[in-house]
C-alpha positions as CSV (number, residue, x, y, z in Angstrom):
1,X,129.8,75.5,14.5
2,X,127.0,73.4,13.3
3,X,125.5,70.6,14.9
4,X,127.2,68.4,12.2
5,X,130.6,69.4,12.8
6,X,130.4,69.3,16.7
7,X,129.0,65.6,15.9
8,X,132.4,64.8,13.9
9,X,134.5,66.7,16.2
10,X,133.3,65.1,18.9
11,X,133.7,61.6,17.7
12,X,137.1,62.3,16.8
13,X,137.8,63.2,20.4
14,X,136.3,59.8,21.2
15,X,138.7,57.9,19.2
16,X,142.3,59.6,19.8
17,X,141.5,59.5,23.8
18,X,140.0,56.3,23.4
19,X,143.2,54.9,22.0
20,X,145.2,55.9,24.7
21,X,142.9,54.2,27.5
22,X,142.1,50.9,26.1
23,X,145.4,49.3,26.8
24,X,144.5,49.8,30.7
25,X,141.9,47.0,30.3
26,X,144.1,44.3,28.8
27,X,147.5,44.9,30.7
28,X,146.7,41.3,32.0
29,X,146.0,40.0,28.8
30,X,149.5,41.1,27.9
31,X,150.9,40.1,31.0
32,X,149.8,35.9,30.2
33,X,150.2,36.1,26.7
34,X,154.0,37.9,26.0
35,X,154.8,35.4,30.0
36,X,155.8,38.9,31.5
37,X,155.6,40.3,35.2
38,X,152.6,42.5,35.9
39,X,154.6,45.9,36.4
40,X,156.5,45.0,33.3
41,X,153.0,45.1,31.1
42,X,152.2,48.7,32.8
43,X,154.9,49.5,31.2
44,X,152.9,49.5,28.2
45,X,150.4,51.9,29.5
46,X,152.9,54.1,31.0
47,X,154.5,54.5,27.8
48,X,151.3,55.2,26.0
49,X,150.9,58.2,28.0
50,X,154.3,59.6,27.7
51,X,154.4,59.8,24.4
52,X,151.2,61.5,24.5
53,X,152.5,63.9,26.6
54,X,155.3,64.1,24.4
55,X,152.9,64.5,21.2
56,X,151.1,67.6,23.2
57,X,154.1,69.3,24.0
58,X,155.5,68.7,20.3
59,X,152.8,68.7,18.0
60,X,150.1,70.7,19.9
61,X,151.6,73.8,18.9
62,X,151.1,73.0,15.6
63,X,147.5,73.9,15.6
64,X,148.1,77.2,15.6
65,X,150.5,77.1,12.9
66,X,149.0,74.5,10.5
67,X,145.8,75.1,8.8
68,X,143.8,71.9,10.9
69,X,142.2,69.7,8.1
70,X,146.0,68.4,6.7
71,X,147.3,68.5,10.3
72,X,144.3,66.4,11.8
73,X,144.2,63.9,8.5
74,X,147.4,63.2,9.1
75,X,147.6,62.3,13.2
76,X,144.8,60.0,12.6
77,X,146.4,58.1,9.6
78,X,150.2,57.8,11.5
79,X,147.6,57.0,14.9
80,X,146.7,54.2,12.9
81,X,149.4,52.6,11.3
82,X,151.3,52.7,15.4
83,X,148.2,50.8,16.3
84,X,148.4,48.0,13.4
85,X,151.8,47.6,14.0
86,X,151.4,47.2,18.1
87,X,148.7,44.9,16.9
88,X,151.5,42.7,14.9
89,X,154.2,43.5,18.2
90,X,156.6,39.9,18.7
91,X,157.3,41.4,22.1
92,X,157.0,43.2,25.2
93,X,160.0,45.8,23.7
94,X,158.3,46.4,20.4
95,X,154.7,46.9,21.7
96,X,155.7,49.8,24.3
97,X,157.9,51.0,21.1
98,X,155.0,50.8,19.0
99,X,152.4,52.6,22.2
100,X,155.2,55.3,22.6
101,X,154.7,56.1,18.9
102,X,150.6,55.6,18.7
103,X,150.5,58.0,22.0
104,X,152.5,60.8,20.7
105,X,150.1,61.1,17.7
106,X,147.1,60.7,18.9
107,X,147.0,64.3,19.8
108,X,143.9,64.9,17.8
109,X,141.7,65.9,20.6
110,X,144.6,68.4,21.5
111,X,143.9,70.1,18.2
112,X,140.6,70.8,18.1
113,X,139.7,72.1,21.9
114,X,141.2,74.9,20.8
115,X,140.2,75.1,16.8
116,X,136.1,74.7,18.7
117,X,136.9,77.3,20.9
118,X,137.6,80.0,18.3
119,X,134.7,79.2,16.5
120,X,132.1,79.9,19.2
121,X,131.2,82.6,21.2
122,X,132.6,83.3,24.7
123,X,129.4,82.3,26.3
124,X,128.7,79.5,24.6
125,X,132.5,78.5,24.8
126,X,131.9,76.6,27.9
127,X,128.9,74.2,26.3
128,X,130.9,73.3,23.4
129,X,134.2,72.5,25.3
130,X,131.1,70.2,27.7
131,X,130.3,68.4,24.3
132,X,133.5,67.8,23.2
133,X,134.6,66.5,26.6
134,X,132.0,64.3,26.7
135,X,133.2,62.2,23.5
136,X,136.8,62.2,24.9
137,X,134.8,60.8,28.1
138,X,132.8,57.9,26.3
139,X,136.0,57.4,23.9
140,X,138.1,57.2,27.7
141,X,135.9,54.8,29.7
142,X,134.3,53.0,26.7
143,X,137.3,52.0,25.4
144,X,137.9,50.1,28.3
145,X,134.8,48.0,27.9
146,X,136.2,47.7,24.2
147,X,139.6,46.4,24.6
148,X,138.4,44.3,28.0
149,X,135.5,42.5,26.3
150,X,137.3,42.1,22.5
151,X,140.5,41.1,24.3
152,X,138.9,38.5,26.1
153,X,137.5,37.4,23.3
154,X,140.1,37.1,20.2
155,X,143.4,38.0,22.2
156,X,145.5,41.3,23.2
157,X,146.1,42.0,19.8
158,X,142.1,42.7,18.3
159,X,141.7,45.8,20.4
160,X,145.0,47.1,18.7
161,X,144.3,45.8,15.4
162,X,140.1,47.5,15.4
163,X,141.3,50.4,16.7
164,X,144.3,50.6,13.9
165,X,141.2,50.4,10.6
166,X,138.5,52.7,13.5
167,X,141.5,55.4,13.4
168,X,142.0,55.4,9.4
169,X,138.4,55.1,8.5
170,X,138.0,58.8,10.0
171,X,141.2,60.0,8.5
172,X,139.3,59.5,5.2
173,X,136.2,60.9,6.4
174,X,137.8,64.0,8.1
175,X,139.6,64.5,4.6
176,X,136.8,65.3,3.0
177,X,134.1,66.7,5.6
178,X,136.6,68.9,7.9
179,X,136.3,72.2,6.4
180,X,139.1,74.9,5.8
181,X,140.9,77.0,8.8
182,X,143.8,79.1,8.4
183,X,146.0,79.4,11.2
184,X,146.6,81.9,13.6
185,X,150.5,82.3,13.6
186,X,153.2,82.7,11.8
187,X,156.1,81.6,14.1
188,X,158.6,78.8,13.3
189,X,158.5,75.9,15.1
190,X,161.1,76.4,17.6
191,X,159.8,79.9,18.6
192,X,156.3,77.9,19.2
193,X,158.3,75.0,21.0
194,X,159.4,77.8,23.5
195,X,155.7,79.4,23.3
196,X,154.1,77.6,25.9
197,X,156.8,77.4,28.4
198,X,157.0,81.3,28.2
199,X,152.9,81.0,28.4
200,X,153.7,78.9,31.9
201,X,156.3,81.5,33.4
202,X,153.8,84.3,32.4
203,X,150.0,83.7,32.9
204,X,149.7,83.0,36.7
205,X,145.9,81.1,35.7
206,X,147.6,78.9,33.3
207,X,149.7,77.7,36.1
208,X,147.2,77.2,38.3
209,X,144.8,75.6,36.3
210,X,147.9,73.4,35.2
211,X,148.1,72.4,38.8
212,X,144.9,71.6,39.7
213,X,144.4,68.9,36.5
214,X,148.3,67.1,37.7
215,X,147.6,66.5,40.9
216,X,144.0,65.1,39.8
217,X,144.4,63.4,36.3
218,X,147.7,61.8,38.4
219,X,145.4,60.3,40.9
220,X,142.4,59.2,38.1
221,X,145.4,57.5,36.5
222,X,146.7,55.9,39.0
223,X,143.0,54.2,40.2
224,X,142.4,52.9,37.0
225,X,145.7,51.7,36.2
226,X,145.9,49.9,39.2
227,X,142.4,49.1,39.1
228,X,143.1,46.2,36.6
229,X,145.3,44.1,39.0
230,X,142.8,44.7,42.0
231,X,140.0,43.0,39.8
232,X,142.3,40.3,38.4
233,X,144.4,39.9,41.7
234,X,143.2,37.2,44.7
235,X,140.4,39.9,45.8
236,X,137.7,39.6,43.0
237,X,139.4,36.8,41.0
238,X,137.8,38.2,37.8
239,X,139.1,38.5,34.3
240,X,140.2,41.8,32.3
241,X,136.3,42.3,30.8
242,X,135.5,43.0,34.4
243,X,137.7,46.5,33.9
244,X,135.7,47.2,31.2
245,X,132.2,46.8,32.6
246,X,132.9,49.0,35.8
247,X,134.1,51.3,33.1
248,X,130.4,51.2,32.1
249,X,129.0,52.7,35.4
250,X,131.3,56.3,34.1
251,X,129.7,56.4,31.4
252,X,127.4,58.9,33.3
253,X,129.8,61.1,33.0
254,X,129.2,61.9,29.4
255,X,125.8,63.6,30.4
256,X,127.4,65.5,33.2
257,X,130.1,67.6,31.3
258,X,127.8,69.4,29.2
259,X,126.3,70.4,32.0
260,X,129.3,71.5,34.0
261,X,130.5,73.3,30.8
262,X,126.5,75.4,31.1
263,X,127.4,76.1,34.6
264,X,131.1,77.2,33.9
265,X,129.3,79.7,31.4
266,X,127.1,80.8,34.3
267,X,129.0,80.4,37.6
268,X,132.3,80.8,36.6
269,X,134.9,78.2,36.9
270,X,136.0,78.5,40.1
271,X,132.9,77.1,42.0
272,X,133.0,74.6,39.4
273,X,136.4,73.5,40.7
274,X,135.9,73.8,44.1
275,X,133.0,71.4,44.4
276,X,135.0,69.1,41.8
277,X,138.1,69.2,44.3
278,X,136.0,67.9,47.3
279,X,134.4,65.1,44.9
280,X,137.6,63.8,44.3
281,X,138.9,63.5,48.1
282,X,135.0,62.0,48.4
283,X,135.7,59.4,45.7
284,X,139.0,58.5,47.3
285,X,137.0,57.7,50.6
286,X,134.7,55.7,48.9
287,X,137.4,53.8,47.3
288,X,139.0,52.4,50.1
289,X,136.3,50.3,50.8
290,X,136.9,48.3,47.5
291,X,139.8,46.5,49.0
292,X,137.5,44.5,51.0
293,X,136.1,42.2,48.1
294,X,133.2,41.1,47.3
295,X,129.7,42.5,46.3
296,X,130.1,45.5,48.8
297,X,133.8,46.2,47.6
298,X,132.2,46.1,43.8
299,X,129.7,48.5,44.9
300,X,132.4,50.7,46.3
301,X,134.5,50.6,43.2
302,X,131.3,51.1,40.9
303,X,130.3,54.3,43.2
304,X,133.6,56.3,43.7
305,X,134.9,55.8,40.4
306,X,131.9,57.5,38.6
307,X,132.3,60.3,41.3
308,X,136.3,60.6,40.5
309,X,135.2,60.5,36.6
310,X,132.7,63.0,36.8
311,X,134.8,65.3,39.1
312,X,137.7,65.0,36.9
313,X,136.1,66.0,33.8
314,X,134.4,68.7,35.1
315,X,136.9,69.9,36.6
316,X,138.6,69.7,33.2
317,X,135.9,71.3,31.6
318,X,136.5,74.9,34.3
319,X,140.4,74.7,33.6
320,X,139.9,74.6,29.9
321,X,137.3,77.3,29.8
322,X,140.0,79.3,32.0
323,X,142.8,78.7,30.2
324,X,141.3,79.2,26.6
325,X,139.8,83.4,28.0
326,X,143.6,83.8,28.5
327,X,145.0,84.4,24.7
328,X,142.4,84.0,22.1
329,X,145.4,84.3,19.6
330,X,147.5,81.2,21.2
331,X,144.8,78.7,22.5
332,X,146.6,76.0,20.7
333,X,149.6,76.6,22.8
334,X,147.8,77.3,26.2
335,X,146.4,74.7,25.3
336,X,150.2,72.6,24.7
337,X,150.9,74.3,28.1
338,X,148.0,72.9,30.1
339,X,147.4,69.4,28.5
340,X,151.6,68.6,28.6
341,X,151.2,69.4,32.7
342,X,148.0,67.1,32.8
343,X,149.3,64.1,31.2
344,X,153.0,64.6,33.1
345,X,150.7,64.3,36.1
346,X,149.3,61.1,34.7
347,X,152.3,59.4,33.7
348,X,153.6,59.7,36.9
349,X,150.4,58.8,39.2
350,X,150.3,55.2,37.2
351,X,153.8,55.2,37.4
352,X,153.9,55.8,41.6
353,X,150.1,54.1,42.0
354,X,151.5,50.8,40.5
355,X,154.7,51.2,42.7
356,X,152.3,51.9,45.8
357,X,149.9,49.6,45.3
358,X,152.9,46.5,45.2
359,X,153.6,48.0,48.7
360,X,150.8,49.2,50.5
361,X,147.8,47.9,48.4
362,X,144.5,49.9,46.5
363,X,144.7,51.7,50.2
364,X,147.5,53.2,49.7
365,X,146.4,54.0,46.4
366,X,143.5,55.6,47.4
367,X,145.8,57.6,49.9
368,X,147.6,58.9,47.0
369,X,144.1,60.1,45.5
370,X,143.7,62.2,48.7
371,X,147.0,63.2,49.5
372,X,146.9,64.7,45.6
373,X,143.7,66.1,45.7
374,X,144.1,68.1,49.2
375,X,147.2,69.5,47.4
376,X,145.2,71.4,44.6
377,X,141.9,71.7,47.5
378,X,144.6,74.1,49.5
379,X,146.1,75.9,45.9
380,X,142.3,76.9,45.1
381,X,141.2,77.8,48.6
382,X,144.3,80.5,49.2
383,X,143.4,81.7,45.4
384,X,139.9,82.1,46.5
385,X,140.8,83.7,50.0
386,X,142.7,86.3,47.8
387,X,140.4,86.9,45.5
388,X,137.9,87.4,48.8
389,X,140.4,90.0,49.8
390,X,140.6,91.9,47.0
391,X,136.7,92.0,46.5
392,X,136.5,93.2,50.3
393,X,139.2,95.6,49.7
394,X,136.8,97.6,47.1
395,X,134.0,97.3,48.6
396,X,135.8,99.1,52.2
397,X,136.5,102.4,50.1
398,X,135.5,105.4,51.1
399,X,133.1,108.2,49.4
400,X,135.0,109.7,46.2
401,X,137.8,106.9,46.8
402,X,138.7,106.1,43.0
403,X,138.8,102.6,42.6
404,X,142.1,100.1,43.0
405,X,143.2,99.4,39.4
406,X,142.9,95.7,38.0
407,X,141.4,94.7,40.9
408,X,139.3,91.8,40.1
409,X,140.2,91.5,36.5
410,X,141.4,88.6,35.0
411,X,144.7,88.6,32.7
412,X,143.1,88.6,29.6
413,X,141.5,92.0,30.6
414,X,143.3,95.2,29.9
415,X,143.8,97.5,33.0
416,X,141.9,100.8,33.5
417,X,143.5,103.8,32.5
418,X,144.4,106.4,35.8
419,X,144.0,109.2,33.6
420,X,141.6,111.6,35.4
421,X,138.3,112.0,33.7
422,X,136.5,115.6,33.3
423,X,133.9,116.4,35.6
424,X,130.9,118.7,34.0
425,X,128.5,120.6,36.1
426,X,125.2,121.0,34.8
């Protein structure tokens, strides 16, 4: 893993996750110019996401399967022809056909968490997956200020239409710089369709881990989805480049994964998460005071989303490292497992946070943050009383007491033998 690759593969992580994100910034844009309702152009957004859930859950296996130069080449170059052809949408029906088909292949992120983790050692695994986190970061929040700014500027259809040419400029450079890989599986695609579902009912981490990223990406989804018609709405009064400037103030959070992914390597991932957990029910409390307007309520918004960015990435950054210990020889599909239960959790928080928000307001929005958050808070607090337990439970044995087997071992690690051992005297 040289600097130069991490460099390239970090840049493409900017730009698939970047495309996904953009279209939060200019939902309004859509909204005036295609003279549709404001849950209608979510719609949009929402469908974006699906179909990159869908692309995880179908093409993320893949990885394993597919040597990665061909595969990656190729999502970038269909990535980019869905985003000319959004670009060139008559209509509200073509452009959330057209963001269905741009989201499922933009999976190129998806592909190479796991191709950088088998490349680097186990404890420098946790600094790498930092690094590449922090592209998808900047390509997350900065392509807000992107499609904001250029959308105010030429129209809806530039952000679509620069990220289309963006996307297939690096398909040609990955064609030639990426080097060779040769996969790690032989399986046929439905037997690695059914892979990570088996993965799910089996590895009791992955499931966890699964949990924890839902119930938070759903509530980071639905903040910044419905951040858009808070700014633009009677409140602020202020135009879609204003999403993209607060979008600014996360930037931070490229700096912070790295290190997260340093203390993951030295800490472990659970204290990682649980301080990450309480962030986010922080950053929902700070939140609430954005509904009041004004410079105060701008300070509120700038403040608790850069703690809910920064919480959620790192938090990403301990599931991943988790997840990716569990199978060296089917990260690709952990990985499918994981990242299809993250992004089902995001579908439905913008879906439900634009419903709740048309109710109840951004509070109630910022209730769902909480209410989502204290959900994975009490998961990871019972698996860290249980882990407490059995930690207590060998240290309380007795003189000559053999030790409880697997106690304290993760999955991944094989269980001790019971076979007596010889005993010489000298």
């Amino acid at each position: 893993m040289s600097r130069r690759l991490l460099l390239l593969l970090t840049l493409t992580c900017a730009v698939g996750v970047g495309t996904v994100y953009f279209p939060q910034a200019i939902s309004p844009l859509v909204v005036a110019a295609l003279h549709e309702s404001p849950g209608s152009a979510t719609l949009v957004v929402t469908a974006i996401q699906i179909g990159y859930t869908a692309g995880i859950f179908l093409l993320g296996p893949l990885g394993d399967r597919l040597p990665h130069r061909p595969f990656l080449v190729t999502l970038l170059a269909l990535t980019g022809v869905g985003l000319l052809a959004a670009g060139c949408a008559p209509g509200l029906a073509p452009l959330i056909a057209a963001a269905a088909v741009v989201g499922m292949t933009t999976v190129a992120a998806q592909v190479i968490g796991p191709l950088a983790a088998g490349l680097v050692a186990a404890e420098r695994r946790g600094a790498v997956l930092g690094t590449l986190l922090s592209g998808s970061t900047g390509g997350m929040l900065l392509a807000r200020t992107f499609g904001g700014t250029l959308g105010e500027w030429l129209g809806w259809r530039a952000p679509y239409l620069v990220a289309g040419a963006v996307a297939l400029i690096l398909a040609a450079v990955l064609a030639r710089t990426l080097p060779v890989s040769l996969p790690s599986s032989r399986q046929r695609y439905p037997a690695l369709l059914a892979e990570p579902l088996r993965l799910l009912r089996t590895e009791p981490e992955l499931r966890r881990s699964c949990l924890y990223q839902a119930t938070v990406f759903g509530g980071f989804s639905a903040v910044w989805t419905c951040l858009a018609l808070l700014l633009t709405g009677p409140a602020y009064g202020l135009g879609a480049h204003a999403v993209g400037m607060l979008a600014l103030v996360g930037a931070a959070t490229m700096l912070c994964t790295p290190y997260a992914g340093r203390l993951v390597d030295r800490t472990g991932a659970d204290r990682v998460n649980l301080v990450c957990l309480i962030g986010v029910l922080v950053s929902a409390a700070v939140l609430t005071a954005g509904a009041r307007g004004g410079a105060a309520g701008t300070v509120a918004l700038a403040g608790g989303t850069l703690l809910l960015d920064i919480a959620m990435q790192s938090g990403m950054v301990a599931n991943q490292a988790r997840v990716y210990a569990l199978r060296p020889d089917a990260r690709s599909r952990l990985n499918t497992a994981y990242m299809t239960c993250a992004y089902l959790g995001g579908s439905a928080g913008s879906w439900v946070g634009v419903r709740i928000y048309g109710r109840a307001g951004w509070q109630g929005v910022c209730a769902l943050v909480a209410v989502l958050a204290g959900i994975a808070l009490a998961r990871h607090l019972v698996a860290l009383h249980g882990r407490g337990t059995d930690a207590r439970q060998a240290g309380d044995r007795g003189p000559g007491e053999p030790m409880p087997v697997g106690i304290g071992c993760p999955p991944s690690v094989p269980r001790l033998s019971r076979q007596p051992v010889e005993r010489r005297v000298i």
